[in-house]
Structures are given as structure tokens and as C-alpha cells.
C-alpha positions as CSV (number, residue, x, y, z in Angstrom):
1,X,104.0,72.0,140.8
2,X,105.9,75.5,140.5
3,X,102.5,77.2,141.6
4,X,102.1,74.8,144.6
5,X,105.6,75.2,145.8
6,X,105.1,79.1,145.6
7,X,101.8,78.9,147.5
8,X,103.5,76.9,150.0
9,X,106.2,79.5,150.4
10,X,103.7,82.2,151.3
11,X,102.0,79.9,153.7
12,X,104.8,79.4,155.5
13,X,106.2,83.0,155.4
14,X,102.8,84.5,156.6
15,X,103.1,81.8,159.4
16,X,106.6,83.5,160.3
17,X,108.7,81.4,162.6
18,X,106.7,78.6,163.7
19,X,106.7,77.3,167.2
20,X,103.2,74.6,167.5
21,X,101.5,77.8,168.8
22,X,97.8,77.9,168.1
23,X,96.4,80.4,165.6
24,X,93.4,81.9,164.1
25,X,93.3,81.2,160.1
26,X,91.3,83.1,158.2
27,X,89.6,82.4,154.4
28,X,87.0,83.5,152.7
29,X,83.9,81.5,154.6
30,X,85.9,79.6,157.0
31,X,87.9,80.6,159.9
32,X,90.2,77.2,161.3
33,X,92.4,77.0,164.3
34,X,95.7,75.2,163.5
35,X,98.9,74.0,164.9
36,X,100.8,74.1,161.7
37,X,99.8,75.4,158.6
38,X,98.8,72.4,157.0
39,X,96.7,70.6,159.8
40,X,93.7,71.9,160.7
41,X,92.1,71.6,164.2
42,X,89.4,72.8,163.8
43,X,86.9,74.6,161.4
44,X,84.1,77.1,161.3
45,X,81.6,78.6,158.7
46,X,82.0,82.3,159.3
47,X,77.8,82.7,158.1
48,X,77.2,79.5,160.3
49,X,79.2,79.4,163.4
50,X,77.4,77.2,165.5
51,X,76.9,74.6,162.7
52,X,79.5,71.3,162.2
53,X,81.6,72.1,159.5
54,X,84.1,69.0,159.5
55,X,82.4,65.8,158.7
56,X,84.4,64.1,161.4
57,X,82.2,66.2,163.9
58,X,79.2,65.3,162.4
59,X,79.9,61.5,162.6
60,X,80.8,62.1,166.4
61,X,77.0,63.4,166.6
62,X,75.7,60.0,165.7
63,X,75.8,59.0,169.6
64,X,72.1,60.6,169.4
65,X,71.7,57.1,167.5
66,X,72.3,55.4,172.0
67,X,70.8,58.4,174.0
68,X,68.6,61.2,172.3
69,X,68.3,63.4,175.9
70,X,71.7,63.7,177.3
71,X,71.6,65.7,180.7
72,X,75.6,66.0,180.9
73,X,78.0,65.9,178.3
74,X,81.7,66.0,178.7
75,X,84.0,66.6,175.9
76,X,88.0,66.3,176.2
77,X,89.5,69.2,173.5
78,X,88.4,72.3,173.0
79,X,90.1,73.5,169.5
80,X,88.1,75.8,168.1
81,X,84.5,75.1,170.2
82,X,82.8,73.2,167.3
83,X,81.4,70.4,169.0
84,X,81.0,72.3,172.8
85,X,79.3,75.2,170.9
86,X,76.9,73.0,168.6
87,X,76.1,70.6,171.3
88,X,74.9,73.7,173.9
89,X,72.7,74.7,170.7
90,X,71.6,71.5,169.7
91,X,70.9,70.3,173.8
92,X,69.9,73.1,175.6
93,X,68.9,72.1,179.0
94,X,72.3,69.6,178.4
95,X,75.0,70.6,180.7
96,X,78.1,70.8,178.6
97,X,81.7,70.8,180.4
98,X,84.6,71.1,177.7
99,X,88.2,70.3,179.7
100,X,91.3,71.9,177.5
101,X,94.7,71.6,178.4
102,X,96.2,74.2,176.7
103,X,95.2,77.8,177.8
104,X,96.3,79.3,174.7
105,X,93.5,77.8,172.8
106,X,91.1,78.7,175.8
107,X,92.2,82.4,175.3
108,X,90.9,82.2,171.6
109,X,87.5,81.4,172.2
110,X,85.9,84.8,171.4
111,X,87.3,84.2,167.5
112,X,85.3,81.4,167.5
113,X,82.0,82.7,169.3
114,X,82.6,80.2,171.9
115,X,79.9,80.9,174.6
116,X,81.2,82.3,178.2
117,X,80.8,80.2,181.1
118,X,77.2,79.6,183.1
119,X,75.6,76.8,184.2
120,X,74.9,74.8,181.7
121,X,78.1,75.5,179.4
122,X,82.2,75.3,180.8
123,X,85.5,75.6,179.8
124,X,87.5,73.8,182.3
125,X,91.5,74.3,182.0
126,X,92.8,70.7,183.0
127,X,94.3,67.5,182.2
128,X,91.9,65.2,181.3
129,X,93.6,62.3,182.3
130,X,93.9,64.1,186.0
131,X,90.9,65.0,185.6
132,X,88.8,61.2,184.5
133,X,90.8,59.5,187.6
134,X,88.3,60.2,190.3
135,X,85.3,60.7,188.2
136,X,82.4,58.6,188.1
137,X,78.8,58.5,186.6
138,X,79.3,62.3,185.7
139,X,78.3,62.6,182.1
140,X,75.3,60.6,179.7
141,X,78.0,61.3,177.1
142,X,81.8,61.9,176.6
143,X,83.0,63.1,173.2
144,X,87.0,62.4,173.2
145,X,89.0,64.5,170.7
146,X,91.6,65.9,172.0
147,X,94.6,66.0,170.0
148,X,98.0,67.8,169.9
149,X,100.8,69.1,167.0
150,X,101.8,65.5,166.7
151,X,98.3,63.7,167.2
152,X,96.6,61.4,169.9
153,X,98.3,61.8,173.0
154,X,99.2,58.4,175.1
155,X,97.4,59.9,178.0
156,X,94.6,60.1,176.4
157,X,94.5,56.5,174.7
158,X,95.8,53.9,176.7
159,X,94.0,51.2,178.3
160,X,93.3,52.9,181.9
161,X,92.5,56.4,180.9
162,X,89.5,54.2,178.3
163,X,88.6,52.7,181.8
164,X,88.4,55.7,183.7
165,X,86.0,57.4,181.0
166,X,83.6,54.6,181.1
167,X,83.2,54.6,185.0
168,X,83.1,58.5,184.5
169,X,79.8,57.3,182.3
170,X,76.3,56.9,183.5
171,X,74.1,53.6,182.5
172,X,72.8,53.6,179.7
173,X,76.1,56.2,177.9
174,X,78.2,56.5,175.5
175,X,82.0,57.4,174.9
176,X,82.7,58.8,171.3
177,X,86.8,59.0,170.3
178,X,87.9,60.4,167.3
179,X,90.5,58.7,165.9
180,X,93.2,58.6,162.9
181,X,92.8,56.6,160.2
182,X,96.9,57.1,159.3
183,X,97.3,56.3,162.6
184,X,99.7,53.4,163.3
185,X,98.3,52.3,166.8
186,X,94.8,53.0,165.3
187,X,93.9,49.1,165.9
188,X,95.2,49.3,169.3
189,X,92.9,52.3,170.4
190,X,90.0,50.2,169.3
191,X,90.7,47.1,170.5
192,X,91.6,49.3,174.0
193,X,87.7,51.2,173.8
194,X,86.1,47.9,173.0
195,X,87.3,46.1,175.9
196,X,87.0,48.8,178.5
197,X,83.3,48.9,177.0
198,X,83.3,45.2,178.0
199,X,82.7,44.3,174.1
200,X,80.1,46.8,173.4
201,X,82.2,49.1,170.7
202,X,80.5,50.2,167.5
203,X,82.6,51.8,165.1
204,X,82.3,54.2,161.6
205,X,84.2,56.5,159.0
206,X,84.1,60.2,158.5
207,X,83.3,60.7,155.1
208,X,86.0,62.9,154.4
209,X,89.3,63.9,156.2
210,X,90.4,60.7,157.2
211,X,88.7,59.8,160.4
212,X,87.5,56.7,162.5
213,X,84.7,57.1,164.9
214,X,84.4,54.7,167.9
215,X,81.1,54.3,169.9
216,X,81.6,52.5,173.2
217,X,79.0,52.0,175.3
218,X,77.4,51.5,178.6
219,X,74.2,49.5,177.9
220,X,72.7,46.0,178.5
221,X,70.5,46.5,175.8
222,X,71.9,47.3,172.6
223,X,68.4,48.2,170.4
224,X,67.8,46.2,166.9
225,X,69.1,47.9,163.8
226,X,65.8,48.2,162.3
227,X,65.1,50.5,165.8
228,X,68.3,52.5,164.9
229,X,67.5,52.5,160.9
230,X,64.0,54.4,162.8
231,X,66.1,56.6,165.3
232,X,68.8,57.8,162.2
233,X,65.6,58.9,160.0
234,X,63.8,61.0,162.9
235,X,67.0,62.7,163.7
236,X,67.9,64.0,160.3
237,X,64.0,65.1,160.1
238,X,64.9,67.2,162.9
239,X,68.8,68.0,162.7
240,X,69.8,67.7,159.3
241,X,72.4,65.2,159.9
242,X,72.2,62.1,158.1
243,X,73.2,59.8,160.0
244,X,71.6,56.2,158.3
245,X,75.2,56.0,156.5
246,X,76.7,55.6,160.2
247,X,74.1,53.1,161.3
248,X,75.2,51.3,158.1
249,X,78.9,51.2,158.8
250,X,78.7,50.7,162.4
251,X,76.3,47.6,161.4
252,X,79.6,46.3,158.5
253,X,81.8,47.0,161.0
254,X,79.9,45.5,164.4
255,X,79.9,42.0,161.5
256,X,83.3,41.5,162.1
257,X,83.8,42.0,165.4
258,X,84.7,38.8,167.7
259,X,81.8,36.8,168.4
260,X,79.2,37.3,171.3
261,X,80.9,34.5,173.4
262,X,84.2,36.0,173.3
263,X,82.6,39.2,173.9
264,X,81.2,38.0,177.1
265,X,84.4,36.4,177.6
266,X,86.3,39.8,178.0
267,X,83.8,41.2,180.0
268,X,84.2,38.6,182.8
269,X,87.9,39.2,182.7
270,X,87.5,42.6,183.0
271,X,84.9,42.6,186.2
């Protein structure tokens, strides 16, 4: 207990005064952006940069599960480029468009080899709730994790900002939210994703750090698990990320979701 409190101390000391501003942390293979000094953003391999170090990241990648050949995707929170960066390398000809709302974390991109703007990758300095209410059929994919010092924003969880992302989101997409398992309203984002997916939600666990992973999406024909059991094992022959541990907790999870009749039932209201 005596050691911890004293390696607290320094912590806090080499943090200085803090104010909730965004800074570069440095260890021996990792390099994290944080708000505090004891909540990490986000995290990088310092030999790997342009790999997925948090598991909660990885999980978000199981969307290749719904759509394999994304031509846009759009991703709400920068942090420190893990997703934007690994998705330009993973998806190439992809277009990738990355809105941040807070330029201090766009001014430390180079720390994190974050790739300068061309055509097919952007850092876009906006609000994404501004920025979702005139959008539509824009992106095959929209990976939402944008977070601040004190966690999910409202703007960026209620009921109509989840609406405006799925008409932002061509046929046959897919929304991805990261999401809190501590997280009081936790239920409420879900139930919120589910219905503006009119039903369609699948839903899974980071393995570590405490994370729930929401799928919504935007297709009439939802394939068979066997076909995703298929999908998960061709994409870690390729990738590296297992992702048949996902297909397994979406399929526990999809169980005990309400029935296909009141499914349907929501989607009427909702048209």
C-alpha cells in the first residue's frame, strides 16, 4: 500500500497542475494519450504503431464480421489515431474521415504517426453531432468512440444523434459504439442503438478494460451464424484478429434480445 501511494505521488507530481489537457505518456513499449493520469484514451506499441493495442479496438473491428469492403468509413474520436490509422492500413482504397472536436488532440497526431491528410485519409475538426445532422448515406461504416475527461458525452448518445448516424449509413452498414461497462446509462445507450437500428443491434465484450461493443445495423438480411462462424475464421487467416469469440457473444447476447415480433414492432413505430 505505502509503495502504491508513493507511486501515485510521482504520477501526479510529474503530471504538475492538472487541467483535463491532453498529453503524450510515455513507457517503455507504449506511448498512451490521456486526460488524467489514470485513464487512458488511447494506446500504442511504440515497435507496432499501426497495430490495435487495446482490446476494445480490436472488438470494434469485428464489423468486418457485416461488410468485409468498406468504401467509406467514418469514425467520431480521434484520441490517439489507433483505429483511423489501423483502418487506412488495413483498408486501403477505404476512404477514412476521422471528425475530432478538440484541436488539442488534433495537434498531437505526429506523436502518434497519425498519417497527414489526402484523399483517402482526414482529420476533420468538428462536432459530430453538427456534423451527423445533415448527413446521409455517407459512410459503409461508422466507428463511434468519442469520449471526454468525464466519459460518453449526451451529444453523442441520445436517441436522435443514434438516428442521424444510421441515415448517415449506406444499405447494407454498420454503426459500431464503444461503450462503458461502469457506465450507469449503459442500458439506455443500447436500448437507444437498437431501436434507431429498427431492432437490428448485435452486441459483445472487450476482453479486457471494461468495454461493451454495440453493432447496429442497416441490413434486411442478417447472414446465419454458421456464415459468420465462416467469415470470423477467414478474417483471422488474414488479419490476425480473432474474432469467433465476438460472433459467440453477439450470438448469447442477440438470445436475449426481445423477440422478432416486437422487433418488427419497433421498427413500424419508428418509420
Amino acid at each position: 500500500m505505502s509503495d502504491n501511494y508513493t507511486n501515485m505521488r510521482k504520477v501526479i507530481q510529474e503530471w504538475g497542475t492538472f487541467c483535463h489537457e491532453p498529453a503524450v505518456y510515455e513507457e517503455q513499449h507504449i506511448r498512451s494519450l490521456q486526460f488524467d493520469p489514470f485513464a487512458v484514451q488511447s494506446s500504442m506499441r511504440k515497435g507496432a504503431p499501426f497495430e490495435l493495442d487495446l482490446s476494445y479496438t480490436r472488438a470494434m473491428m469485428a464489423f468486418q464480421l457485416f461488410i468485409s469492403d468498406p468504401k467509406d468509413i467514418l469514425i467520431v474520436g480521434l484520441g490517439g489515431g489507433s483505429l483511423s490509422k489501423y483502418c487506412h492500413d488495413k483498408f486501403p482504397k477505404a476512404r477514412i474521415t476521422t471528425i475530432e472536436i478538440d484541436e488539442r488532440v488534433i495537434a498531437l497526431r505526429e506523436d502518434f504517426y497519425i498519417p497527414k491528410d489526402s484523399y483517402l485519409f482526414r482529420v476533420v475538426h468538428a462536432d459530430a453531432e453538427q456534423y451527423m445532422l445533415d448527413a446521409e448515406s455517407i459512410a459503409d461504416v461508422i466507428l463511434l468512440d468519442g469520449f471526454d475527461t468525464f466519459g460518453l458525452p449526451m451529444s453523442l448518445s441520445n436517441q436522435r444523434f443514434y438516428e442521424n448516424c444510421y441515415v448517415a449509413l449506406r444499405e447494407q452498414g454498420v454503426i459500431v459504439a464503444n461503450l462503458l461497462n461502469n457506465d450507469l446509462l449503459l442500458r439506455s445507450y443500447l436500448q437507444r442503438i437498437r431501436a434507431s437500428c429498427r431492432g437490428q443491434m448485435f452486441q459483445s465484450i472487450a476482453w479486457s478494460g471494461g468495454n461493451t461493443i454495440a453493432f447496429g445495423v442497416k441490413q434486411d438480411d442478417i447472414p446465419k451464424w454458421e456464415d459468420f462462424y465462416v467469415r470470423a475464421k477467414a478474417i483471422k487467416a488474414t488479419t490476425g484478429l480473432n474474432l469467433t469469440r465476438h460472433v459467440r457473444r453477439m450470438q448469447q447476447n442477440y438470445d436475449k434480445q426481445p423477440s422478432i415480433e416486437n422487433r418488427n414492432r419497433i421498427s413500424s413505430i419508428l418509420q
